[in-house]
C-alpha positions as CSV (number, residue, x, y, z in Angstrom):
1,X,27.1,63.8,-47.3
2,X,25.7,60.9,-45.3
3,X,24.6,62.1,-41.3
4,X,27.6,60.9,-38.6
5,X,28.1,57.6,-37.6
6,X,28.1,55.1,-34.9
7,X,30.4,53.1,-36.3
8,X,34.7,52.5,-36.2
9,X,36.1,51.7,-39.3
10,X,39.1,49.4,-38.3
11,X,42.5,49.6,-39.9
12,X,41.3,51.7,-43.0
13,X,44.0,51.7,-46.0
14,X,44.1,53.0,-49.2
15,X,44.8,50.8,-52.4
16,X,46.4,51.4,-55.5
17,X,46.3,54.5,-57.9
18,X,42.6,55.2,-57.5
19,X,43.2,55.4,-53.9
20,X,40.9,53.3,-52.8
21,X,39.4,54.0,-49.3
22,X,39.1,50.3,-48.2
23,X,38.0,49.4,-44.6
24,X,39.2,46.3,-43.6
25,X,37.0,46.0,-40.5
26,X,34.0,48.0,-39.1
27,X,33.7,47.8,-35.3
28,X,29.6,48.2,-34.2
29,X,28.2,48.1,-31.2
30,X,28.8,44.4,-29.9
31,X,29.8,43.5,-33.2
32,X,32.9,43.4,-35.7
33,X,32.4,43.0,-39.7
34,X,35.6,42.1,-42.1
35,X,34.7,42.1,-45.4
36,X,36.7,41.5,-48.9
37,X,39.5,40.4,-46.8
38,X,42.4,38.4,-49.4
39,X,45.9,37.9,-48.8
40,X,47.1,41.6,-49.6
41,X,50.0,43.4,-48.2
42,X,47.9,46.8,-49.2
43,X,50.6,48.1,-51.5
44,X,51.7,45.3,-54.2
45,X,48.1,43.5,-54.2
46,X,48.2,39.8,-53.1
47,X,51.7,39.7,-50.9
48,X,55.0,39.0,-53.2
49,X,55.5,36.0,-50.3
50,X,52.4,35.0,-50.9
51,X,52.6,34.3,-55.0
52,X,56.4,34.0,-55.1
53,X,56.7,34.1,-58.8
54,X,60.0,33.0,-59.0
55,X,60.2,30.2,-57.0
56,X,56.7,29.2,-56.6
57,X,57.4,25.7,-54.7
58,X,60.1,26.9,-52.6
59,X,58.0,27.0,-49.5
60,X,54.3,26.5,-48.8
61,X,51.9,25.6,-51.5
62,X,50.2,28.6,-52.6
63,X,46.8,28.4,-51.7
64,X,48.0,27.5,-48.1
65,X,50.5,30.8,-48.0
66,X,47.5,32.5,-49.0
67,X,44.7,31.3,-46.6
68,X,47.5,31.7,-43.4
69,X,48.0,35.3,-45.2
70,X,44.3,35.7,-45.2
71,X,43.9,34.7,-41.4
72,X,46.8,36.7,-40.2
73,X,44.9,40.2,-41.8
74,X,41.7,38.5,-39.9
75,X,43.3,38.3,-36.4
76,X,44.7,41.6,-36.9
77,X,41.2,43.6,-37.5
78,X,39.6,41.4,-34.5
79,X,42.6,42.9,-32.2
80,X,41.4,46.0,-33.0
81,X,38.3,45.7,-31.9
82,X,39.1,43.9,-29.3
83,X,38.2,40.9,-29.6
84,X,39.5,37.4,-30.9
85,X,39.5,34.5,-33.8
86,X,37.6,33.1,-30.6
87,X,34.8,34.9,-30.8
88,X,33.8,34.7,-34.9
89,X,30.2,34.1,-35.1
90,X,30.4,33.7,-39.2
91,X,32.1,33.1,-41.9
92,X,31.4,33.6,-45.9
93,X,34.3,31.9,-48.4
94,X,34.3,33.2,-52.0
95,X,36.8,31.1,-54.3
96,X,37.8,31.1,-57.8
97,X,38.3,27.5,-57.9
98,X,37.0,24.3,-55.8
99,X,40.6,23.4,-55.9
100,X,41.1,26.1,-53.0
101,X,39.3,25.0,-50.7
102,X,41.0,22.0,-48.6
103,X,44.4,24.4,-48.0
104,X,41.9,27.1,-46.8
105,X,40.4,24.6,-44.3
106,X,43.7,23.3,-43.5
107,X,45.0,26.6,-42.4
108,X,41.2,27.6,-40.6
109,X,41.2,24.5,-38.7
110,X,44.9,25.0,-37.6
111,X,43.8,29.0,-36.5
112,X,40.2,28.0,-35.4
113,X,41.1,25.0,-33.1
114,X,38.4,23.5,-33.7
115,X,36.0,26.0,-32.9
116,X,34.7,26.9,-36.4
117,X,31.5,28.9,-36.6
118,X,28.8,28.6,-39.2
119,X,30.6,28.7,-42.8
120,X,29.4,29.4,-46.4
121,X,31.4,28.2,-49.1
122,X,31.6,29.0,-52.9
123,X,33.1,29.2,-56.1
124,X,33.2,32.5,-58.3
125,X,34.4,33.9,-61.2
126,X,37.0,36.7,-60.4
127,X,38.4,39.1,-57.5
128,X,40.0,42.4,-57.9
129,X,43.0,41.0,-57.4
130,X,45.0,38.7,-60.1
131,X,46.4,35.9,-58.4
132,X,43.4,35.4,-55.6
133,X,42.0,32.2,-55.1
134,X,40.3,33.5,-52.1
135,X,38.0,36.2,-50.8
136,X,36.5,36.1,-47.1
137,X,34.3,38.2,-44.8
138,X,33.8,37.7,-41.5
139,X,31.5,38.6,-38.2
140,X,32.5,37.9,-34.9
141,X,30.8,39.3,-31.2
142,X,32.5,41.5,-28.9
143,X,31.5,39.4,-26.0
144,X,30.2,40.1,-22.0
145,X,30.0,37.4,-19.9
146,X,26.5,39.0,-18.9
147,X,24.1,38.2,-21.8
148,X,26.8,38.3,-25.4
149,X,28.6,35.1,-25.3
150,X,29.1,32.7,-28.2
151,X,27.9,28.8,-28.1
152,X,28.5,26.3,-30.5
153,X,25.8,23.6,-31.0
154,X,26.5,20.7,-32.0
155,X,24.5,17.5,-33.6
156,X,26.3,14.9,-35.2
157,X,23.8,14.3,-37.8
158,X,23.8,17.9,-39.2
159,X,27.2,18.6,-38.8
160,X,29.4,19.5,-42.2
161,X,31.9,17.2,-43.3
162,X,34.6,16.3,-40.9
163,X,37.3,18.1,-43.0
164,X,35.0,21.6,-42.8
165,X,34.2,21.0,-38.8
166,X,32.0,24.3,-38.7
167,X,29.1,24.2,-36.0
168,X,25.7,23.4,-37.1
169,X,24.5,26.7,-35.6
170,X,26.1,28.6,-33.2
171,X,24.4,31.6,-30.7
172,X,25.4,35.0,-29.5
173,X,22.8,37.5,-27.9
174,X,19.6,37.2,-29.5
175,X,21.0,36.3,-33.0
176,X,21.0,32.2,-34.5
177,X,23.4,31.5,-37.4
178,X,23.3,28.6,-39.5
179,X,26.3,27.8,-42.0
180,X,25.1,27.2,-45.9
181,X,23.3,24.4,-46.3
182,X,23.2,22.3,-49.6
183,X,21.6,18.8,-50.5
184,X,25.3,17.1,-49.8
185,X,24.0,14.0,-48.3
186,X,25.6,13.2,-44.7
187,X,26.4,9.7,-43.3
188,X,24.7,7.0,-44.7
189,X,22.3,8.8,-46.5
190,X,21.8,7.5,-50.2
191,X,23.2,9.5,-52.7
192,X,24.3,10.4,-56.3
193,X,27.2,12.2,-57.2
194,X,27.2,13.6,-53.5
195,X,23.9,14.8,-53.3
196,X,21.3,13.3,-51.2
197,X,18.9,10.6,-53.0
198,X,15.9,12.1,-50.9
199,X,16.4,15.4,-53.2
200,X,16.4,14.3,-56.7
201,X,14.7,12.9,-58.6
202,X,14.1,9.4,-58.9
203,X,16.8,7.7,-61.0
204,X,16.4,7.3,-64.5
205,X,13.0,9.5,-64.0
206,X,12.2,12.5,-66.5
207,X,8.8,14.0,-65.3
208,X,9.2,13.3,-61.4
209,X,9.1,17.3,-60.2
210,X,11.7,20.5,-61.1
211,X,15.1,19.5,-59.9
212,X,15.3,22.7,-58.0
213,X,12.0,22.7,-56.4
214,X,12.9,19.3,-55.0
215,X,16.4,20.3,-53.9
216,X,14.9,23.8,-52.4
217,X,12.7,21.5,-50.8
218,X,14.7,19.0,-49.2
219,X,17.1,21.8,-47.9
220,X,14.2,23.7,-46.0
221,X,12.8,20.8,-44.6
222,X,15.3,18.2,-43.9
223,X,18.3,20.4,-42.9
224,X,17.3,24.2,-42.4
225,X,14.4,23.2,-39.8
226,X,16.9,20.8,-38.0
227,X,19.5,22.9,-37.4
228,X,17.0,26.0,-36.2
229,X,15.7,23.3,-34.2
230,X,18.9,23.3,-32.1
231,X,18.4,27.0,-30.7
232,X,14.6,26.2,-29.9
233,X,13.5,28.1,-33.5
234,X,11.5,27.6,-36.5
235,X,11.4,29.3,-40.1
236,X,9.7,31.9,-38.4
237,X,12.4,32.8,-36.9
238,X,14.5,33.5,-39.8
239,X,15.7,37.6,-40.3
240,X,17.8,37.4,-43.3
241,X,18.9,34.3,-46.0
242,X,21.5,34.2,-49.3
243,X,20.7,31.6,-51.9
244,X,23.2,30.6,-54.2
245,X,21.6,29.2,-57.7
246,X,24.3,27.3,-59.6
247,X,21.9,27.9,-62.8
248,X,20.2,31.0,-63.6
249,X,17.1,29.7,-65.0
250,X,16.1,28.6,-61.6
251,X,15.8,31.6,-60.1
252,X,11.6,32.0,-60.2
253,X,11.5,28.0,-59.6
254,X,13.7,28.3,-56.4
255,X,11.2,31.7,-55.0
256,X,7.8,29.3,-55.7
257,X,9.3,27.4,-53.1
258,X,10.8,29.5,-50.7
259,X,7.5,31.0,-50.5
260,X,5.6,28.2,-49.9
261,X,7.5,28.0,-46.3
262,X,8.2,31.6,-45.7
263,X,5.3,33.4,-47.2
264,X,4.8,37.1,-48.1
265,X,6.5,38.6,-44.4
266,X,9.7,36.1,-44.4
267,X,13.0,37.3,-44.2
268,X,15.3,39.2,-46.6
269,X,16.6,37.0,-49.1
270,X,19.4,37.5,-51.6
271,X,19.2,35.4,-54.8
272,X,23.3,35.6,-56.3
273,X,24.3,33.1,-58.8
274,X,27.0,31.0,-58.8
275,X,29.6,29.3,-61.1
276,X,28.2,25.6,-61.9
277,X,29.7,22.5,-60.0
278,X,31.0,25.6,-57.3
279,X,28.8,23.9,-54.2
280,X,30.1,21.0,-52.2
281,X,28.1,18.1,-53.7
282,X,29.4,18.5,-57.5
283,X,25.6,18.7,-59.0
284,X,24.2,20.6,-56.1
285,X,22.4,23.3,-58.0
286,X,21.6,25.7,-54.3
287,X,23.4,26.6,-51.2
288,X,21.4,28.8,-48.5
289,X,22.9,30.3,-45.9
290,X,20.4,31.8,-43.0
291,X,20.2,34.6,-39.4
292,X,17.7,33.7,-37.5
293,X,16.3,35.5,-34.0
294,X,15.9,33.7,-30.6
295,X,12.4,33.4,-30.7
296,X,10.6,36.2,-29.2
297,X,13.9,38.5,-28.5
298,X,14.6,41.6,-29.1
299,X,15.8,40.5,-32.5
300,X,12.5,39.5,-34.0
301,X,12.1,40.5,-37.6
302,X,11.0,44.3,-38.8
303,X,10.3,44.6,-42.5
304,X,11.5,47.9,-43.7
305,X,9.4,49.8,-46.6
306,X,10.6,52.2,-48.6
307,X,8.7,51.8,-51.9
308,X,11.7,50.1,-53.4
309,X,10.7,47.5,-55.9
310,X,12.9,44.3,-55.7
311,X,13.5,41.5,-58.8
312,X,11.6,38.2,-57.0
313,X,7.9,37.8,-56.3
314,X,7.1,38.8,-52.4
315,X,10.6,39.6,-51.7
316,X,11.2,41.7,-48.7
317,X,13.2,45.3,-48.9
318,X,14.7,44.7,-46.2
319,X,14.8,43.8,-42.7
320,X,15.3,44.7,-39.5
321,X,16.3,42.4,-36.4
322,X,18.4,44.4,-33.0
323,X,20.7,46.3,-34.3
324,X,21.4,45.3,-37.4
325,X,19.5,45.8,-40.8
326,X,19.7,43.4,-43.7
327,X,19.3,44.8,-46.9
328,X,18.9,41.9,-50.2
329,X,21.2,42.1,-53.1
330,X,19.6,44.7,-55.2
331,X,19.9,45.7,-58.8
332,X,18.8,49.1,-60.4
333,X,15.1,47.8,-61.5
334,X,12.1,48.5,-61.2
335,X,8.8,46.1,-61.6
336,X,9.7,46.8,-65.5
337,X,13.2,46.2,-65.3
338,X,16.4,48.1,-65.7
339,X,15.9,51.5,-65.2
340,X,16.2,53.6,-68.3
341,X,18.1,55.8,-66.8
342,X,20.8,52.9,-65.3
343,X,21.4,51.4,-69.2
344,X,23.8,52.2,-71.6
345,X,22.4,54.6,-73.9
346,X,23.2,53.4,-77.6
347,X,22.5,56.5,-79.1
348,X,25.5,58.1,-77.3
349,X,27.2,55.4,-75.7
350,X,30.5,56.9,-74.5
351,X,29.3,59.5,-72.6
352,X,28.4,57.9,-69.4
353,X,28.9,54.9,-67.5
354,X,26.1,52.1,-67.1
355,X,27.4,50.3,-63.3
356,X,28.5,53.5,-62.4
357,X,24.5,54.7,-63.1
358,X,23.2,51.5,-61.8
359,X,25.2,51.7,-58.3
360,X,24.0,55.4,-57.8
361,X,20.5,53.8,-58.4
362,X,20.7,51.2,-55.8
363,X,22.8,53.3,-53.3
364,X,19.6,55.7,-53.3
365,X,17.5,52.6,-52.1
366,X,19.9,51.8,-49.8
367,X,19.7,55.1,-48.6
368,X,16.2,54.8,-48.4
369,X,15.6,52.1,-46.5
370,X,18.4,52.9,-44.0
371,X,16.2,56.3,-43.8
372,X,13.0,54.6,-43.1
373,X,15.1,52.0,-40.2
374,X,16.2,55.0,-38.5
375,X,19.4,54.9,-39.6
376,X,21.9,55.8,-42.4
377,X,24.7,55.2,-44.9
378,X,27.3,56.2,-42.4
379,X,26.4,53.1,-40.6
380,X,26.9,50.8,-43.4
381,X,29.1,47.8,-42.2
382,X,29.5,45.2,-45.3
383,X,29.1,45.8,-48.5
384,X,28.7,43.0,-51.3
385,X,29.4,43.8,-54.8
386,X,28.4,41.2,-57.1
387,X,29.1,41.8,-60.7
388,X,29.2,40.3,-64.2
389,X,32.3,41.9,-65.1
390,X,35.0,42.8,-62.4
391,X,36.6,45.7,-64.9
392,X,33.3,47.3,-63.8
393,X,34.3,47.8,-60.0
394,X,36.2,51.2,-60.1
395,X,33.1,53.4,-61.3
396,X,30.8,51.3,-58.9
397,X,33.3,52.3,-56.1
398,X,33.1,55.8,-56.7
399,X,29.8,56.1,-56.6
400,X,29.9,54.9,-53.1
401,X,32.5,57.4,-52.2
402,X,30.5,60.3,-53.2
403,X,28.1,59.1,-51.6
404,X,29.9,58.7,-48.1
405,X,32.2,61.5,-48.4
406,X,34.9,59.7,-48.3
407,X,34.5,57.7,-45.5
408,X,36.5,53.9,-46.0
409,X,33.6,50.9,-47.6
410,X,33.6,47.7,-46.0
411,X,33.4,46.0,-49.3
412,X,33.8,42.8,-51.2
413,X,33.9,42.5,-55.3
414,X,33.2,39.1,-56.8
415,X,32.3,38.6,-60.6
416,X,30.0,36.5,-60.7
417,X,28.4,34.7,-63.8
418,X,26.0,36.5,-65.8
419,X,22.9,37.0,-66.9
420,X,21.7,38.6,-63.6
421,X,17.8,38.1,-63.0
422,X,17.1,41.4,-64.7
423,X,17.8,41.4,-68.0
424,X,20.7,44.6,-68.8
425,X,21.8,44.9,-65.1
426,X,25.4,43.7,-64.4
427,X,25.6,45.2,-60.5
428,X,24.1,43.8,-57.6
429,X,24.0,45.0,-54.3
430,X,23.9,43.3,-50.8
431,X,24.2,46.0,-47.6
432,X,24.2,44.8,-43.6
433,X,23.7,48.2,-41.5
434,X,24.2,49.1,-37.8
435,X,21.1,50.8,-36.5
436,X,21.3,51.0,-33.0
């Protein structure tokens, strides 16, 4: 059993056969988290309405049913917590096709009014449920007019395209977000293939640099700087980063240069891959999304150590910033790979399960490091399951309900294309935590 908790789950449900104990929302402090949210009625899977088999063209195109679907579970967690679509300080957008995504910004515009906070888009594999095109997750504030409201900066030069409309960066107490930012190349930037000319390599050129390195590059210090620029902040400032790698074999590439800026005491940084062409310039090949702290707040960086070993070079175990902890995606490895003990056993291969092993593994480091931040499972808020094979989410899952005695998980499942860095592990693991 995990110690009590400081934190609400919000309009917990229960899903299908295997009664699963899903919390929609998770109320914390000043802040709400809604995580795996797609457009389910929490009985038949994605709402009947919604995929009309039938008579699919009757009404609304799909996707657009969907997304409305989507924002109406949204608006209803945020109620519960009192607070509103107002007040949404960030937004991450999994999809299973590119082909999603202008009816889901329709239908987020419309909702938003134009008040659209840092956004992360990309395209995945599969959801747990057949039929989803989407899967979103979401943090807003709980505001006070005191010292917890939300701003939206704005800069015209680092603002997304005009059919996304999401703020540059955007503020709320200590805390800085900035939406993903890729090498799409903005105004009259020169370009190829949507990507900015500054980060490739010169045309026609064979030896001039590693693609990734000079994407990586251009995105840190042409666009990431910028826009922390706009609260008054610098890398330094940054508490906790994905990185979405559209080819796998980038992966130690990508960390040469990530730290080269950030150096051995930067943030947390998850490295999950995606499906090729899934980023919004079609041969962008990386996508980072970053938190940063106001600089010298209250939220300034802690690292967390736990003697957990993590799968990049210099790669934090986590870190602390306020209240919140940011754990990386984890895997079940050590500095020599997958643990023994997390593989399938060939010998005997049928008598246990391999992500059900590898989840127990990384839930103890979790564990761990919420230990060592003063805090604990209980307070988990969002959970991100990545996987190489979405069959594998049920014994994942009930790891994590042993483990929280059957408290509701704030969770999203994505498959996402395999290999993962380690060779043998097909779970990965990304954990925010309250801890007040």
């Amino acid at each position: 059993m995990t110690k009590s908790a400081s934190v609400e789950p919000l309009l917990p449900v229960e899903l299908g056969a295997g009664k699963i104990k899903f919390a929609q929302g998770m109320k914390a402090g000043r802040w709400v988290f809604a995580t795996g949210l797609m457009a389910q009625d929490f009985v038949n899977g994605i709402a009947p309405d919604v995929l009309a088999e039938r008579a699919p063209h009757s009404g609304l195109p799909k996707r657009e049913k969907e997304a409305l679907r989507i924002f109406e579970n949204l608006d209803a967690v945020l109620r519960a917590a009192g607070t509103d679509l107002g007040n949404l300080v960030r937004t991450d957008q999994y999809y299973t096709t590119v082909k999603a995504v202008p009816p889901y910004q329709q239908v987020r515009r419309e909702f938003l009014d134009g008040r659209i906070p840092p956004s992360t888009s990309i395209a995945q594999q599969r959801f747990l449920l057949p039929g989803a095109d989407m899967n979103i997750q979401a943090m807003a504030a709980i505001p006070s007019e005191k010292d917890f409201t939300v701003e939206h900066l704005k800069h015209e030069q680092l603002a997304g395209r005009p059919t996304s409309g999401y703020s540059p960066a955007l503020t709320v107490g200590d805390f800085i977000f900035l939406p993903g930012i890729t090498s799409l190349a903005i105004g009259d930037e020169p370009r190829r293939n949507g990507v900015a000319a500054a980060a490739l390599m010169a045309e026609g050129a064979q030896w001039g640099g590693q693609p990734i390195k000079l994407e990586t590059e251009f995105i840190i210090t042409k666009r990431m700087t910028a826009s922390l620029a706009l609260a008054g902040a610098t890398l330094a400032d940054v508490v906790h980063a994905q990185v979405y790698l559209t080819d796998r074999d980038d992966y130690s590439a990508f960390n040469a240069v990530w730290i080269k800026h950030f150096g051995t005491a930067g943030p947390s940084v998850s490295i999950i891959p995606c499906i090729e062409h899934g980023l919004a310039p079609y041969d962008g090949k990386i996508e980072i999304n970053v938190i940063a702290a106001k600089p010298g707040s209250a939220a300034s960086k802690r690292h967390i150590d736990a003697g957990i070993d993590t799968a990049f070079r210099h790669q934090p175990q986590a870190v602390q910033a306020g209240d919140l902890l940011f754990i990386p995606a984890l895997m079940a490895a050590d500095r020599d790979g997958l643990l023994p003990a997390a593989g399938a056993d060939r010998r005997q291969p049928y008598f246990s399960s391999s992500p059900e092993m590898q989840a127990e593994a990384i839930i103890d480091n979790i564990a761990r490091l919420c230990a060592a931040a003063g805090t604990s499972l209980a307070n988990v808020v969002r959970v991100l399951l990545f996987l190489t094979d979405i069959g594998e989410f049920y014994p994942v899952y009930k790891a994590w309900e042993r483990r929280l005695g059957g408290r509701p998980l704030p969770f999203a499942a994505v498959e996402v294309p395999g290999p993962l860095p380690v060779p043998g592990a097909t779970v990965m693991t990304e954990a925010w935590v309250y801890a007040p």
